[in-house]
N, C-alpha and C positions, 0 to 999 in steps of 0.2 A: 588689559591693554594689548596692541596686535603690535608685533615685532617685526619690520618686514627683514627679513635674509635675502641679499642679493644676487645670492648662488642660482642658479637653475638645474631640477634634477628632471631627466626624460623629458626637455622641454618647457617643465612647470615652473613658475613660482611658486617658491618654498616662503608659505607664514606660520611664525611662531605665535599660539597664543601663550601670553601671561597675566595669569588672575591673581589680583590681590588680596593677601588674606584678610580682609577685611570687607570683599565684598561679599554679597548671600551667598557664593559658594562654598564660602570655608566652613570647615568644621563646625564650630560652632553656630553658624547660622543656623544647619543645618541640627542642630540639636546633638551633636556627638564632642566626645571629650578628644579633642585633638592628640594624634597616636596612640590611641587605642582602638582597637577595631569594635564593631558594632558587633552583637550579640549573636547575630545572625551568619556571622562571619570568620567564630572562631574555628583553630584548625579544626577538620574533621569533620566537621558538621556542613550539613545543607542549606546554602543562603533561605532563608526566608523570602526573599523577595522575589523569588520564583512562585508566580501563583501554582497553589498547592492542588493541582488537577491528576497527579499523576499518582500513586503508588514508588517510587520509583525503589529502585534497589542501590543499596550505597558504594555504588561503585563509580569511581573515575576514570575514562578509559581517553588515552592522550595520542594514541597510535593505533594503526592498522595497518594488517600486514596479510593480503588473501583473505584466506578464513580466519583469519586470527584477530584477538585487540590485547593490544598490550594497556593495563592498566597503569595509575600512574605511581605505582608503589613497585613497578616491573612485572607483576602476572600476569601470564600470559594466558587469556581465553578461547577456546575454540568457539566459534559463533556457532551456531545452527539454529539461530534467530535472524540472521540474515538484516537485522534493523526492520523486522518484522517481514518480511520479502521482497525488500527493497535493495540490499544489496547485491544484486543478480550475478556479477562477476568480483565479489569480494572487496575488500577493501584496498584503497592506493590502487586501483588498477591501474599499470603504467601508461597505456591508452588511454584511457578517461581523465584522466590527470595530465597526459601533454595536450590533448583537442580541450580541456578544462584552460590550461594555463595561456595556450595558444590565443585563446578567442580572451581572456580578459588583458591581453596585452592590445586587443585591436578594438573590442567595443560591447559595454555591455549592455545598454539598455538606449530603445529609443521610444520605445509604446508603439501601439497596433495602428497609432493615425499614419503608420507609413509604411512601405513594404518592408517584409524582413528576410534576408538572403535564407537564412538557415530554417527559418517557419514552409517556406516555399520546399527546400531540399527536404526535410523528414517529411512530411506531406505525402512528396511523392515517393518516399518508402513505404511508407503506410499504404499507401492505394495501391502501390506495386504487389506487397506482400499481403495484403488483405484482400476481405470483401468489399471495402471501403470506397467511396470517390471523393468525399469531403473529410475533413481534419480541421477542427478547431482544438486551439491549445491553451492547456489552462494551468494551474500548478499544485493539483493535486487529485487525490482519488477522490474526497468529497467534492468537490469542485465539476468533475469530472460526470458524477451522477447523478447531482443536480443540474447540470446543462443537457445531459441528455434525457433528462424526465421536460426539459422544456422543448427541447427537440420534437418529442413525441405529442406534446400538447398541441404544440404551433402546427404542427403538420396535419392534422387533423382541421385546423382551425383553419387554415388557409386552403383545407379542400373544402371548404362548406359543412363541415359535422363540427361546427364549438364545442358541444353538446359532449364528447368524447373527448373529456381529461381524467378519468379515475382511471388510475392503474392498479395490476395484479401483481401483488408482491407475496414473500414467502418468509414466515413466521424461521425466526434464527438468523439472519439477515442480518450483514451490518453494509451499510451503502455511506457511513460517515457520520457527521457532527453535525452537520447543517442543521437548521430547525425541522426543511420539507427531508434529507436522507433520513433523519431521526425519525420522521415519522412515515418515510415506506418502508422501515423494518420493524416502527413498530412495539421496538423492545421497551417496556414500563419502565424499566428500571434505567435509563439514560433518558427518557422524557421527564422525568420525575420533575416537576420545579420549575418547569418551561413552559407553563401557560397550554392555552389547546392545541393538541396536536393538528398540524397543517391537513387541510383537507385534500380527498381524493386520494384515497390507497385503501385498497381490499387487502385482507390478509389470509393466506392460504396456508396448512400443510403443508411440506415437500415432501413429495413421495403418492400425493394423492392426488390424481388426476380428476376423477372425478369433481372434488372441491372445484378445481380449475377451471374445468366447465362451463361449472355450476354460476360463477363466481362473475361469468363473462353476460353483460349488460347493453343496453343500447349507450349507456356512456363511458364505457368501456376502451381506453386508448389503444395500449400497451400490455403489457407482459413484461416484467424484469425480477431478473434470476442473479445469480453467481452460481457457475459451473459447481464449485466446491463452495460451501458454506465454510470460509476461513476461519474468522470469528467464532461464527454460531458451531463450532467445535467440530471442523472439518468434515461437514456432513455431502457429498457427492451426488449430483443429479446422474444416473444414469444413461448414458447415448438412446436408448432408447426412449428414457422422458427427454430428454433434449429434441428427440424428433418430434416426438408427440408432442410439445408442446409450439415447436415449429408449427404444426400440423393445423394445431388450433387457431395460432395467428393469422395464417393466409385461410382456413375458412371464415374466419369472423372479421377481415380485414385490420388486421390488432398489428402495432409494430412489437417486433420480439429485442427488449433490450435486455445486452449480456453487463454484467458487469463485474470485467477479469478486471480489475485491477491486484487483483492480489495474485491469481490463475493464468496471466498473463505472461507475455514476454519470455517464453521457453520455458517458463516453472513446472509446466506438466510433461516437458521433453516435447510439443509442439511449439509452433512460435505462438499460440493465442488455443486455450483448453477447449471451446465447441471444436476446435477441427476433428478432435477423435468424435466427434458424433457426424461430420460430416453436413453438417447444417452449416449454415450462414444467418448472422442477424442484421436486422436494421437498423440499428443503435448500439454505442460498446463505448463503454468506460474505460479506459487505460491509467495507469498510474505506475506507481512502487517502481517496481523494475524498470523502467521506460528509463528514466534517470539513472539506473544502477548510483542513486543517496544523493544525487542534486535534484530539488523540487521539480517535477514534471508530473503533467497531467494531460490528457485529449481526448477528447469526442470523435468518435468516426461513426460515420452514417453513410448509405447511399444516398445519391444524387436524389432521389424520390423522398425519402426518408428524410431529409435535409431541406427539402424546398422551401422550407417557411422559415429559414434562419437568411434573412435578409439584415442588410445592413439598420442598426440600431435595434437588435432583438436578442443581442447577445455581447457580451464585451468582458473583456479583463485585462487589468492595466500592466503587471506583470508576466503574462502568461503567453511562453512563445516568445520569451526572452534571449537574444543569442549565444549567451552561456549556457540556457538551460538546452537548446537547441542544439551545440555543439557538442554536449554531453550526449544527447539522444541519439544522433544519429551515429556516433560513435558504437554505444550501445548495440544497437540496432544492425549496424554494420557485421557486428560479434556474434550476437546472438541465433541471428538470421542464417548461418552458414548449415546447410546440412549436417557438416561433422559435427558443428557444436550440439546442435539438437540431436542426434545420433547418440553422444556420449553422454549427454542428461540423461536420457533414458536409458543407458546401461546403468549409471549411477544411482538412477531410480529404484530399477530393480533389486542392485544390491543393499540400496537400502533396506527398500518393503522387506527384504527377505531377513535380513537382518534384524527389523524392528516384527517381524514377524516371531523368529527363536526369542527374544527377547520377550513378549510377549507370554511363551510358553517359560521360559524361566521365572518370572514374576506372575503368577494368575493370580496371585493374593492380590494385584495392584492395579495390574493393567486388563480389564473386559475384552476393548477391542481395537487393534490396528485400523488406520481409516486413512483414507486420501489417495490422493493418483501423484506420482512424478515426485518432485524433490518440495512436497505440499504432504508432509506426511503428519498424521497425527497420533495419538492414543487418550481412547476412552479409557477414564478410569473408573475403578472400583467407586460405590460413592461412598465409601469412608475412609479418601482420601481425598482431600483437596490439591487442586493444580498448582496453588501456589506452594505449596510443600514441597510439589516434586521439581518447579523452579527453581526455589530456594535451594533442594539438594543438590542439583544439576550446577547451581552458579558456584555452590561451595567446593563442588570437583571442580571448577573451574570449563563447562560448559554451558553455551549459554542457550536455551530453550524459550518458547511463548506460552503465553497458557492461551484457551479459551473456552469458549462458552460450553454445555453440556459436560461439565465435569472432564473437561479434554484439556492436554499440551497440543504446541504443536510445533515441529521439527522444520525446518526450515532452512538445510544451509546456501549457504552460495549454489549457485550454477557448476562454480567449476573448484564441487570439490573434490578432492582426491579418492583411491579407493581404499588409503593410508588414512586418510582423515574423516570418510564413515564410519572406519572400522573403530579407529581411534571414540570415536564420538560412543557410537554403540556403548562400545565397555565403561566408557565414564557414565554414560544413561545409564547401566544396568548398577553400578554401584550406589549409584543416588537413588535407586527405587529399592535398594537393598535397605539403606539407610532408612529411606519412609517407613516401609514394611518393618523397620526392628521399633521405631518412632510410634507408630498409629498403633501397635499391638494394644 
């Protein structure tokens, strides 16, 4: 039954519902012994009814504070997982959290059939601070690299070449979940079970140009990279393969798409990772950081690059939402500043150099330091697994990523301290002490 309450709160009418226990919602309709909790549900343990897609680690984390999350038993963790490099200015940032609270007191959703104040504003940051002249927004990094693999197809197709949809991708690759990102990187072991891999993707080496070359066809679109292979266990294109492969694009008329969503949004101490090569692409995936942890995702492309994204060729019903919108340009507003990107790369440094000694203290564990900017990683020994030196890492109470080629990978906020590398460091170097006394 519906209760009406005649108070008004913020303008609204306030309804109460009440359910009978006797209709299907009670307990027992529902198959459970009334006040007793479901099995799935006693203390400690992880609901079941969370589809079991994740690995995840048994922790509960209720607060955040900077670099920090407080757990909900009070432990306190130092992040250097960043929510995998998504939280770019930490947690609770007090900025992001008033233009957060600010915009869901005035409006948060109305869909893309109408203009959106705040989709218009980040826009023109984007095209201000980029290569960019177009911004479509979407609400994530997959999302994000499958709109700009259609980008590159349409653009082709609306010059008169249809014929040019296979793209050049590169083997270690993660471009996301989708069925078509899943299958421009390629990886077997995440296709597994999913029917035939989407057509039109070449898969290449990084690091060999020739392949590259080699690879480029009369139906040949595009080109798409990530500066740092995140995933694929922080493996780094070099500014000089960055130009080369620039190089290739404009002789073969190919569009070059980058896809920083994880390299992105000052993670490498630039506001977006090809600037240190000094190229420009046609296409770029944005994501993670863009939101500093509220969903956001966009496409940017040039005007050229972009011509074939006409009305009804593209669409997304949350995406470019004016909470997620009001988060970003916030971000952005932050991020963007000289001094902030100035002080990332001081903090960079003292990482690498950091996880460098560290490196030479452990050789039983750790092979090799890898990554550019506050994207740092380490190749391990191979008889040690990543999630071992996780698990050591979470049990000192910091918190690390694992990835692909037998690698972690280090990841803290933007703005962490030189008190909170340092800190991070020595808790790393105990947890690889740990593994090392473990794997003997």
């Amino acid at each position: 039954m519906v209760v009406f309450e005649p108070p008004e709160v913020g303008g609204f009418l306030i309804f109460r519902l009440g359910l009978s226990t006797h209709m299907a919602t009670s307990p027992a309709a529902l198959g459970k012994t009334p006040g007793r909790p479901s099995p799935s549900q006693t203390a400690g343990d992880p609901s079941t009814a969370v589809m079991g897609t994740y690995g995840r680690q048994n922790i509960v984390f209720v607060r955040g504070e900077g670099c920090w999350l407080v757990a909900e038993n009070g432990d306190r963790y130092l992040d250097f997982g960043s929510g995998v490099a998504v939280n770019a200015l930490g947690h609770a940032h007090p900025a992001l959290v008033a233009a957060l609270k600010a915009q869901a007191d005035a409006l948060w959703h109305t869909s893309n059939l109408y203009r959106v104040e705040g989709q218009e504003n980040v826009a023109e940051k984007l095209t201000r601070l980029t290569f960019a002249d177009r911004v479509f927004f979407c609400n994530s990094g997959a999302e994000a690299c499958e709109g700009a693999i259609k980008v590159a197809r349409r653009y082709h197709y609306v010059s008169g070449r249809p014929e040019r949809q296979r793209i050049i991708t590169f083997r270690g690759a993660f471009h996301g979940r989708t069925l078509a990102t899943l299958s421009a990187a390629g990886n077997e072991k995440y296709l597994e079970g999913f029917g035939p891999e989407a057509p039109g993707f070449d898969h290449v080496d990084i690091g060999d140009l020739t392949a590259v070359e080699a690879a480029i066809g009369a139906e040949t679109a595009a080109i798409m990279l990530e500066p740092i292979q995140g995933e694929g266990g922080v493996r780094t294109f070099s500014p000089e393969e960055l130009r080369a492969i620039r190089g290739l694009c404009d002789q073969h008329g190919l569009l070059l798409i980058l896809d920083e969503v994880q390299t992105g949004v000052g993670r490498t101490g630039r506001l977006f990772a090809h600037e240190w090569a000094d190229i420009a692409p046609d296409v770029m995936a944005i994501a993670k950081g863009l939101g500093g942890g509220f969903p956001v995702g966009a496409i940017l492309a040039t005007a050229e690059a972009a011509k074939g994204m006409t009305p009804g060729t593209h669409g997304s019903t949350f995406g470019g939402n004016p909470l997620a919108m009001a988060v970003a340009s916030t971000v952005l507003d932050i991020v963007s500043e000289p001094e902030f990107l100035a002080a990332v790369r001081d903090s960079a440094l003292r990482l690498k150099q950091a996880l460098a000694s560290l490196k030479d203290q452990h050789a039983d564990v750790v092979e090799e330091v890898r990554g550019e900017g506050l994207l740092m990683g380490l190749k391990l020994k191979d008889h040690v697994a990543p999630s071992e030196v996780v698990k050591a890492a979470a049990e000192e109470k910091l918190l690390i990523v694992g990835a692909g080629d037998n690698s972690v990978r280090v990841l803290p906020p933007l703005i962490a301290s030189d008190k909170e590398i340092a800190e991070a460091v020595q808790i790393l170097s105990r947890a690889l002490s740990r593994v090392a006394h473990e794997v003997r």
